[in-house]
C-alpha positions as a Markdown table, in Angstrom:
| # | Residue | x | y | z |
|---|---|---|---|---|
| 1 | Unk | 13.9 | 12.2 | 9.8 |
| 2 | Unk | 17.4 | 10.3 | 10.2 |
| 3 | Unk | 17.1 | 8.8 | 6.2 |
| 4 | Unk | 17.5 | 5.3 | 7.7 |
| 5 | Unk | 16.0 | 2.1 | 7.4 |
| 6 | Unk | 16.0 | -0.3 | 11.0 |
| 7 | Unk | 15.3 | -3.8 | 10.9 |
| 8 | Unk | 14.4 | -5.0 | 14.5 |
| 9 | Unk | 13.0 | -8.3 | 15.3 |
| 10 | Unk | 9.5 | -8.0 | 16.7 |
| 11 | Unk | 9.9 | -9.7 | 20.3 |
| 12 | Unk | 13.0 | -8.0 | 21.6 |
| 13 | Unk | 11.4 | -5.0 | 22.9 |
| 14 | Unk | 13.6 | -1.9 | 23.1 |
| 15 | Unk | 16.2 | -3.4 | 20.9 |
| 16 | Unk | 18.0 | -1.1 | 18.1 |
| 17 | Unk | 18.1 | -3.6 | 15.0 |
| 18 | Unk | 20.1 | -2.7 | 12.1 |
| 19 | Unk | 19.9 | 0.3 | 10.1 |
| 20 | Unk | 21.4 | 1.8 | 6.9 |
| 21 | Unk | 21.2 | 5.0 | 4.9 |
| 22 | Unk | 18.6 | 5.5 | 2.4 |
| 23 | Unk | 18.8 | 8.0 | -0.6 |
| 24 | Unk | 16.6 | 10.0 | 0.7 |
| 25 | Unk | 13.9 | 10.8 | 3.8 |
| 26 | Unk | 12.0 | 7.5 | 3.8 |
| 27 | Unk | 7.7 | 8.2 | 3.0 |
| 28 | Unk | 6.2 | 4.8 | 2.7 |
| 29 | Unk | 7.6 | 0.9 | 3.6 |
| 30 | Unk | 5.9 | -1.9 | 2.3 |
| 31 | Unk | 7.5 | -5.6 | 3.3 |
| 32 | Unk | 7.0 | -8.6 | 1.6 |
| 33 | Unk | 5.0 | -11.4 | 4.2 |
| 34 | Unk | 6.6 | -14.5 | 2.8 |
| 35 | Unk | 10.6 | -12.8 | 1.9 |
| 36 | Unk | 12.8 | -10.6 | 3.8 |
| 37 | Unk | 12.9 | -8.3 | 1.2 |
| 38 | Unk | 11.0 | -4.9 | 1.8 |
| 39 | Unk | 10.5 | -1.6 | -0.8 |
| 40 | Unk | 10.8 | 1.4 | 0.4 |
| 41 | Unk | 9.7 | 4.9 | -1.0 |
| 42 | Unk | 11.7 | 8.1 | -0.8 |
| 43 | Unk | 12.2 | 11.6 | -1.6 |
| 44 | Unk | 14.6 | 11.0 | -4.1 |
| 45 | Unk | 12.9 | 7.3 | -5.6 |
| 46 | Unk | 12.8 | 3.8 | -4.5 |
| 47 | Unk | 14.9 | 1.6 | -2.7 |
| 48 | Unk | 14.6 | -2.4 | -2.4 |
| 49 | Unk | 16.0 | -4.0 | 0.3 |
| 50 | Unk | 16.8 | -6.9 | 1.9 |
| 51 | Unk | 16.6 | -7.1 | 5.8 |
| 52 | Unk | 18.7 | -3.6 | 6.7 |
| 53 | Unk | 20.8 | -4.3 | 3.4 |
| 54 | Unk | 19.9 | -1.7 | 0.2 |
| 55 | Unk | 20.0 | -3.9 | -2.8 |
| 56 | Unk | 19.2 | -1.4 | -5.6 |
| 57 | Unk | 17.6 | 1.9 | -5.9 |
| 58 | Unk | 15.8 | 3.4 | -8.9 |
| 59 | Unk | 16.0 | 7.2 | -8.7 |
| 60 | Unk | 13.4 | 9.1 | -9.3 |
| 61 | Unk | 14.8 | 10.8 | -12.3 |
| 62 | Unk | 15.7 | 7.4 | -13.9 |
| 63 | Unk | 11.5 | 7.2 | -13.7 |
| 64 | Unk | 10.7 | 10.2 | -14.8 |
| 65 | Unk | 9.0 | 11.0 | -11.6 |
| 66 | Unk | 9.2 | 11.6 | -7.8 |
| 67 | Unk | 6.9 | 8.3 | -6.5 |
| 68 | Unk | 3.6 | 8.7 | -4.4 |
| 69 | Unk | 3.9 | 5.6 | -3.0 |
| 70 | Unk | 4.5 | 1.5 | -3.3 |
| 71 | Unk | 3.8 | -1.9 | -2.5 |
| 72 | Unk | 5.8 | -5.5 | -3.1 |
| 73 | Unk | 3.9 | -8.6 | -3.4 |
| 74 | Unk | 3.9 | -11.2 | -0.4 |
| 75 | Unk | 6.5 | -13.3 | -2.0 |
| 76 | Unk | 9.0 | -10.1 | -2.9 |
| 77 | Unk | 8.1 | -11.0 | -7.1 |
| 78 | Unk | 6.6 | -7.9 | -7.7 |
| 79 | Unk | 6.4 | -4.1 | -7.0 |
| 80 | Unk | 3.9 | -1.4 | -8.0 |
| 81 | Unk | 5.3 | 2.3 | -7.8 |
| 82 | Unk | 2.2 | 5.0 | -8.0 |
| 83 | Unk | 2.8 | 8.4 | -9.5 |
| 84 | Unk | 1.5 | 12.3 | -9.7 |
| 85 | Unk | -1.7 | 12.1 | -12.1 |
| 86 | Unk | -2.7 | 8.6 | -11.8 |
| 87 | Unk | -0.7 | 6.4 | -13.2 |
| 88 | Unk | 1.4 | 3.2 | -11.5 |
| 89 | Unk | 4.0 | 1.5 | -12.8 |
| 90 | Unk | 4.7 | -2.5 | -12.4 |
| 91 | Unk | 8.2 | -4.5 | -11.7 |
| 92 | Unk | 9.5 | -7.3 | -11.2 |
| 93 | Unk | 12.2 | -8.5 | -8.9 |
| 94 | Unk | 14.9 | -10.6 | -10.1 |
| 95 | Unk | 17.6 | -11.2 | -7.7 |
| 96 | Unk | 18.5 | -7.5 | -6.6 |
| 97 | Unk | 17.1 | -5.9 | -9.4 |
| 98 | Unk | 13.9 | -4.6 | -10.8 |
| 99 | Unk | 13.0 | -4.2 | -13.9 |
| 100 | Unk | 9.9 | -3.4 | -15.5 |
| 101 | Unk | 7.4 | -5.4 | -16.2 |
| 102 | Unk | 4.1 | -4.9 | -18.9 |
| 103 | Unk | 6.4 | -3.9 | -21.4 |
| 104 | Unk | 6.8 | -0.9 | -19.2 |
| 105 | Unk | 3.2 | 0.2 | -19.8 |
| 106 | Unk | 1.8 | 1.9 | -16.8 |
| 107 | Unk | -1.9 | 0.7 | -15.2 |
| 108 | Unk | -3.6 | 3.2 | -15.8 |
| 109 | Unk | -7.4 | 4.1 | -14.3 |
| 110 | Unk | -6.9 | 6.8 | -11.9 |
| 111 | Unk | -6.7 | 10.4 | -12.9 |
| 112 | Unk | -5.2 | 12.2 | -9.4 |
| 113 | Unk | -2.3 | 11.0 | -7.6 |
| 114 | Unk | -1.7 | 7.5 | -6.7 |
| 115 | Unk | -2.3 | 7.6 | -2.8 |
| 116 | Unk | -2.2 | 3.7 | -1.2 |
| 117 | Unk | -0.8 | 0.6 | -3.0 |
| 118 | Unk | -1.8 | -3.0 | -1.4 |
| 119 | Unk | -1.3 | -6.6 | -2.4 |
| 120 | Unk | -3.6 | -9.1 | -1.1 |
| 121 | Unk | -2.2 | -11.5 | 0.9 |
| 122 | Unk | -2.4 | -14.3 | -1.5 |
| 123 | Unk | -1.0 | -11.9 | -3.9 |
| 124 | Unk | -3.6 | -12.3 | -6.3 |
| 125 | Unk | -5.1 | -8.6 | -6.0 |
| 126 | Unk | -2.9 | -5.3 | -6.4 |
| 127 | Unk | -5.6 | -2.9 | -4.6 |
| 128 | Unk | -5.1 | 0.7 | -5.1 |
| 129 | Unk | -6.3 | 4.3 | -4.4 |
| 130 | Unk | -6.2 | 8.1 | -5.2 |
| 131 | Unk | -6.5 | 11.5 | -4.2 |
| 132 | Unk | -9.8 | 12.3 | -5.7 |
| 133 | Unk | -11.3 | 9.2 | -3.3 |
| 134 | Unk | -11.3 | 6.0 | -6.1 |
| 135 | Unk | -10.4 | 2.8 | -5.3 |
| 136 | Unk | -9.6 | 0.2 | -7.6 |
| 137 | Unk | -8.7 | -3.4 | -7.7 |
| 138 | Unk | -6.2 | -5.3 | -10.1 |
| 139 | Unk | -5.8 | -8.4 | -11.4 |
| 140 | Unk | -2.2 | -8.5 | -10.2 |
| 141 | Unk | -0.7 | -11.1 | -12.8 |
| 142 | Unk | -2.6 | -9.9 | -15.5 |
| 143 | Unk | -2.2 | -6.5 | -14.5 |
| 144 | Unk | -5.8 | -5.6 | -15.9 |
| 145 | Unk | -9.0 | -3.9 | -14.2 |
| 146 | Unk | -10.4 | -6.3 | -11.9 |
| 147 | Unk | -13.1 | -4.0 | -10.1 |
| 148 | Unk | -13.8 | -0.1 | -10.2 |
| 149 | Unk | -16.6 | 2.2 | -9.2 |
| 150 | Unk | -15.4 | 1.9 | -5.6 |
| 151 | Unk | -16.0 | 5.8 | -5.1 |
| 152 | Unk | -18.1 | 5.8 | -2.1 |
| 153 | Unk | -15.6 | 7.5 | 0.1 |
| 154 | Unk | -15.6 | 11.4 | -0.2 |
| 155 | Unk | -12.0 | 12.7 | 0.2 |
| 156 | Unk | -8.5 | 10.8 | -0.4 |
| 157 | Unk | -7.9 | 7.7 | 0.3 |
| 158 | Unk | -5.2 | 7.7 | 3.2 |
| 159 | Unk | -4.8 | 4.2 | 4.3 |
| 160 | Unk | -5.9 | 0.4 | 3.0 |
| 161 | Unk | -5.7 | -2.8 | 4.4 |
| 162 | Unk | -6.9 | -6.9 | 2.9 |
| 163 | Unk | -8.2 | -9.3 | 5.2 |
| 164 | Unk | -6.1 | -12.5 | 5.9 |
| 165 | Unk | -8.4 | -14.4 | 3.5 |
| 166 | Unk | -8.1 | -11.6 | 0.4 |
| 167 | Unk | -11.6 | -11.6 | 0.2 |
| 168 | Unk | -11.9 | -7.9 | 2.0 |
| 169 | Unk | -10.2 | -5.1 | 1.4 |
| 170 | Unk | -10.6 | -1.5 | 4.2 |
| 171 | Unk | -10.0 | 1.2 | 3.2 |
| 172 | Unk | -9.5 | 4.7 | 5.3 |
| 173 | Unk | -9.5 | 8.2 | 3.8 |
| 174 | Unk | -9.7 | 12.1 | 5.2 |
| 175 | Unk | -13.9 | 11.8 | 4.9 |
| 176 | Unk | -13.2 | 10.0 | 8.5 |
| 177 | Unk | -14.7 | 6.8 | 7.3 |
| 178 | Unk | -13.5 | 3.3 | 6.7 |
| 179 | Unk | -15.5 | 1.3 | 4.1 |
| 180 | Unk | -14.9 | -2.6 | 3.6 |
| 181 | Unk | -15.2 | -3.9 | 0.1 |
| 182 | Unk | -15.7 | -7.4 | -1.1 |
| 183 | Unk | -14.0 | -8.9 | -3.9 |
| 184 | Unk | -16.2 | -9.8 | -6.3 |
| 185 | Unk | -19.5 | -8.0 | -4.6 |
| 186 | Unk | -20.7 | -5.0 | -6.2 |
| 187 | Unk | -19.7 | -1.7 | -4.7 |
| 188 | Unk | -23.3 | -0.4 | -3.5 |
| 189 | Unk | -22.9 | -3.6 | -1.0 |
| 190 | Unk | -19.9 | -2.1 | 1.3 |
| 191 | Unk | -19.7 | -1.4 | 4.8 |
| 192 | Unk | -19.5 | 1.8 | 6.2 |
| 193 | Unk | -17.9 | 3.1 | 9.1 |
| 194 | Unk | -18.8 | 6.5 | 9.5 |
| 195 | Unk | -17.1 | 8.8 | 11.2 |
| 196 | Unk | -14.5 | 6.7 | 12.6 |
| 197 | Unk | -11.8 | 9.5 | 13.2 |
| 198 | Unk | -12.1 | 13.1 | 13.6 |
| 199 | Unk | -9.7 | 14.7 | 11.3 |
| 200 | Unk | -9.4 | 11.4 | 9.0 |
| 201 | Unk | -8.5 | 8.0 | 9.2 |
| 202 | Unk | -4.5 | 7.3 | 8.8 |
| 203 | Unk | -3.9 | 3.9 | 9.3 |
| 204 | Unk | -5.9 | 0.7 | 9.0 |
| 205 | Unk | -5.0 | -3.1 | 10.1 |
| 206 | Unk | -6.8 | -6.6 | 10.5 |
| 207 | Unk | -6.2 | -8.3 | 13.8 |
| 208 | Unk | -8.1 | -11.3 | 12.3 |
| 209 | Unk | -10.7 | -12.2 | 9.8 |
| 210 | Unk | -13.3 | -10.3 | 11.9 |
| 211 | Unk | -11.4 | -7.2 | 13.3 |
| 212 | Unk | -10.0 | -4.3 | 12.6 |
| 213 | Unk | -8.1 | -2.0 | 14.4 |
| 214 | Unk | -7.6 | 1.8 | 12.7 |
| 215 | Unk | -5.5 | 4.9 | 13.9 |
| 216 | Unk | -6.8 | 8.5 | 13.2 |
| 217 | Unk | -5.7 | 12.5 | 13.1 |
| 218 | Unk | -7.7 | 12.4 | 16.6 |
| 219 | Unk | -4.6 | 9.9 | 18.6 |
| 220 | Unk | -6.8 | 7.1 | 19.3 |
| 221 | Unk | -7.2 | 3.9 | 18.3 |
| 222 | Unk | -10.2 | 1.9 | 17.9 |
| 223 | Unk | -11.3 | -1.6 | 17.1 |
| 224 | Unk | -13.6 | -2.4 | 15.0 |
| 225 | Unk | -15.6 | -6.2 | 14.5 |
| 226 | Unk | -16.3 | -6.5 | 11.1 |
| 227 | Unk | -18.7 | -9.2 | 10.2 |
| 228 | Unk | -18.8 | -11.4 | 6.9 |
């Protein structure tokens, strides 16, 4: 509730980092794996960073619209921005800019707002989903449908996660469940985890190819193994 950023190095354990001012109370962070350079959503738009360093920030007037939420690729190229009603926008970084990409066409599928963002970790895949429960996956370089009819889940989706291969993808949502998805496997063949967390499911990780931890409305967190 400070409208800071703080970079801290994992290991030192009670150690402050550095921190600077954002343009606004931060919602949602999302840091590239293979850059320093992390995007982060706010009340008044988006901010890039690098380390504890803004670099640029695109206002959500500039946009046309207050952002849901966001996600930067693993090697800090690209950034998706998702919107009220659906729609989500694609950039790409140059340097400490971005600018947008598609000819400034948004991706357009979902008709509610634009609730998680995820790349795969081999950046391949932009995953996405919304507040009427769909998830979708994008062909993140083409930026074209890659697979839809993922609406197995019955409320919104709240959290998402890929596996370190980017052949899974969990997702968590306020039905309690998590569901894992396979790239390329028709929907009808996910797994279900059924009521995972009372109140709904608010975070989701892998701790390796076979695990997965998730964090709930009920305080606990729970491991889950997860088999091919």
């Amino acid at each position: 509730m400070d409208d800071t950023v703080r970079m801290t190095a994992a290991p030192d354990e009670g150690a402050e980092g550095e921190s600077s001012a954002t343009d606004g109370q931060p919602k949602t962070l999302s840091a590239a794996t293979n850059a320093s350079v992390s995007i982060v959503v706010t009340t008044s738009g988006v901010s890039l960073f690098d380390g504890s360093k803004q670099l640029s920030h695109l206002g959500s007037d500039a946009m046309g619209f207050e952002p849901t939420c966001a996600a930067i690729s693993p090697d800090g190229s690209a950034v998706a921005i998702g919107s009220p009603g659906g729609k989500i926008y694609a950039y790409e970084r140059t340097g400490d800019t971005l600018s947008p990409a598609n000819e400034g066409k948004p991706l357009e599928r979902h008709t509610a707002d634009v609730t998680q963002l995820a790349y795969s970790p081999d950046g391949a895949i932009l995953a996405s989903g919304d507040a009427k429960r769909e998830v979708v996956m994008w062909d993140a370089a083409k930026l074209e449908l890659k697979q839809t009819r993922m609406v197995y889940h019955t409320a919104r989706i709240t959290a998402m996660a890929w596996s370190p291969d980017s052949t899974r993808l969990a997702t968590g949502s306020l039905d309690m469940s998590v569901i894992v998805w396979k790239v390329g496997v028709l929907p009808t063949k996910r797994k279900t985890i059924s009521r995972a967390h009372h109140g709904g499911v608010q975070a989701i990780t892998w701790l390796d190819a076979n695990r997965l931890v998730s964090g709930g409305a009920d305080a606990c967190l729970r491991v889950w193994k997860v088999d091919e």
